[in-house]
TORKOL-4160 file (C-alpha; in steps of 0.2 Angstrom, whole numbers, padded with zeros to 4 digits, m for minus):
86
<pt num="1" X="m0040" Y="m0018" Z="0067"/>
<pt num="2" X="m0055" Y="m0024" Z="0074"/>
<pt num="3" X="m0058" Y="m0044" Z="0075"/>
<pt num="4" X="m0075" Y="m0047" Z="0062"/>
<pt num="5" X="m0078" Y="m0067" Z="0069"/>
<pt num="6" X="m0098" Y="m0069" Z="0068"/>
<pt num="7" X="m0105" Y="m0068" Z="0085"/>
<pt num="8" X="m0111" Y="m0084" Z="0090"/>
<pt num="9" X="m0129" Y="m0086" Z="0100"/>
<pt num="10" X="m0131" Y="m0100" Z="0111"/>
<pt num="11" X="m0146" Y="m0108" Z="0115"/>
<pt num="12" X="m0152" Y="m0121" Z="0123"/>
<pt num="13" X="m0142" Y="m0136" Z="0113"/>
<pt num="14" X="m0140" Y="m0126" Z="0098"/>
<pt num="15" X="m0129" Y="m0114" Z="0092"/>
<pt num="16" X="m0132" Y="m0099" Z="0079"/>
<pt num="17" X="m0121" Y="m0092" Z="0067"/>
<pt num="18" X="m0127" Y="m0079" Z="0055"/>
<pt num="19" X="m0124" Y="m0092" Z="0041"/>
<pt num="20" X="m0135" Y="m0106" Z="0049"/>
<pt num="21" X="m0142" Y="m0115" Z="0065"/>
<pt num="22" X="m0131" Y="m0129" Z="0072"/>
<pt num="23" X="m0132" Y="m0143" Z="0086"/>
<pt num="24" X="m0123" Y="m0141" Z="0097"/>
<pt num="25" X="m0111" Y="m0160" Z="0093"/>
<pt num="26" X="m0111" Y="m0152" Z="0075"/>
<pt num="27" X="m0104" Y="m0136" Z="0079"/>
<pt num="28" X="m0091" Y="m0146" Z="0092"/>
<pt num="29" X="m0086" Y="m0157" Z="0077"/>
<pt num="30" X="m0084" Y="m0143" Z="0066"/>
<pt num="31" X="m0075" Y="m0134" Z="0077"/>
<pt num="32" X="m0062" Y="m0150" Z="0078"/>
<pt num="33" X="m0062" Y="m0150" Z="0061"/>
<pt num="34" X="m0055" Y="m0131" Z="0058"/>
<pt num="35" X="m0043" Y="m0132" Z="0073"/>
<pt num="36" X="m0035" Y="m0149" Z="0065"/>
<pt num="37" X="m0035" Y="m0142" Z="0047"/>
<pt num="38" X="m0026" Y="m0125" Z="0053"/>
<pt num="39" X="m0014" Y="m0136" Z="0063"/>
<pt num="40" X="m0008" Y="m0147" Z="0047"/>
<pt num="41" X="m0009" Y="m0133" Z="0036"/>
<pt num="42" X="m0004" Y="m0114" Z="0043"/>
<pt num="43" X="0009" Y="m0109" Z="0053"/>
<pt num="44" X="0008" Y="m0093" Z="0063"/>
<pt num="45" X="0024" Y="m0081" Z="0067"/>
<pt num="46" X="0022" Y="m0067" Z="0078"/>
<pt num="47" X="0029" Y="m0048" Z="0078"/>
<pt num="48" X="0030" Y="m0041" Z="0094"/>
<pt num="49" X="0033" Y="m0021" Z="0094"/>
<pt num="50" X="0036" Y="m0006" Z="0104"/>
<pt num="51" X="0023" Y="0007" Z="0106"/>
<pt num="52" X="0034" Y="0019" Z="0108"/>
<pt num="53" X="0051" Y="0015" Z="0100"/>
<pt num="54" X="0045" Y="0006" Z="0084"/>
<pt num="55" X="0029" Y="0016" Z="0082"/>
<pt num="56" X="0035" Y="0022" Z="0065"/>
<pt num="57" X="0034" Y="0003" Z="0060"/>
<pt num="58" X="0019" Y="0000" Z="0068"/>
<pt num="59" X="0009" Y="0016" Z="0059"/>
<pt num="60" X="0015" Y="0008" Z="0041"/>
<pt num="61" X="0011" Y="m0010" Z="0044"/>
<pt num="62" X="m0007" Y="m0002" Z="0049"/>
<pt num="63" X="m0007" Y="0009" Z="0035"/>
<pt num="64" X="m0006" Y="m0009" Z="0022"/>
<pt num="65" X="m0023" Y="m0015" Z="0016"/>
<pt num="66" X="m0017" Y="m0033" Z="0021"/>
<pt num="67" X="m0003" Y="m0035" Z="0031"/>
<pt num="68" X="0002" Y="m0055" Z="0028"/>
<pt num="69" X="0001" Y="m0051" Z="0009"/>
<pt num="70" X="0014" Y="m0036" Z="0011"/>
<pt num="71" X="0023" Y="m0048" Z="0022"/>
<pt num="72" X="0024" Y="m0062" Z="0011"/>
<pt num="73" X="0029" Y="m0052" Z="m0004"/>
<pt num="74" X="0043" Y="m0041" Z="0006"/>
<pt num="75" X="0051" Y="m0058" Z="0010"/>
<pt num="76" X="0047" Y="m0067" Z="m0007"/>
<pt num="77" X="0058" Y="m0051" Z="m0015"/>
<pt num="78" X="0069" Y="m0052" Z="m0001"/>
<pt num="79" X="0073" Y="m0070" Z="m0005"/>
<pt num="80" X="0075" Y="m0065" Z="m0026"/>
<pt num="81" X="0088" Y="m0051" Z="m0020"/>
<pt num="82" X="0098" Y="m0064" Z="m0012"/>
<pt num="83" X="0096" Y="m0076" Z="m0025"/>
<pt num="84" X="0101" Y="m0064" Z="m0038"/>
<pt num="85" X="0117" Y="m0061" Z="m0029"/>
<pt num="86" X="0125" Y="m0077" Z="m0030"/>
């Protein structure tokens, strides 16, 4: 999947973002902002996988219309299953 971040003009001391025109101090600031937020609020694991020896696991993640939500609902029926069994 290809990245879809707006691309970002710079010029002079201003930055452009398809949604508005920002100083350069405001767009820092902002940029602070999201990095703080998304340190206190998300946490990020990662999946390393073979090309070759897990490429059937990498052609079904690929196939899912949204990958964390069929994550988070294989684990969330995951932790029911072993809920159930005890």
């Amino acid at each position: 999947m290809k990245s879809t971040k707006p691309k970002l003009i710079k010029k002079r001391n201003k930055v452009i973002t398809p949604a508005r025109e920002w100083t350069k101090e405001a767009f820092e600031s902002y940029r602070e902002y999201q990095i703080r937020y998304t340190k206190e609020n998300y946490r990020t694991f990662a999946l390393r996988l073979n090309r070759e020896k897990d490429a059937d696991l990498i052609d079904w993640f690929e196939s899912q219309e949204n990958f964390a939500d069929y994550i988070r609902e294989l684990g969330r029926k995951d932790m029911e299953k072993k809920k159930n069994r005890k």
